[in-house]
Steps between C-alpha positions, in 0.01 A plus 500: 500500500390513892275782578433518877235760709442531835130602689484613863203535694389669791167460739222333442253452173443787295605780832857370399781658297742373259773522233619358199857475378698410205882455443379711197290755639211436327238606742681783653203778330212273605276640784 
């Protein structure tokens, strides 16, 4: 089995923002 996520980040250091995604969903209710 192949699990795959994917991470985006914007800006720089710690004043960025980012995201976390599964196929499955998995962190959808995270903060």
């Amino acid at each position: 089995m192949k699990r795959t996520a994917t991470a985006q980040w914007k800006g720089a250091g710690i004043d960025g923002t980012g995201s976390l995604t599964t196929r499955s969903g998995a962190f959808q209710e995270q903060p």
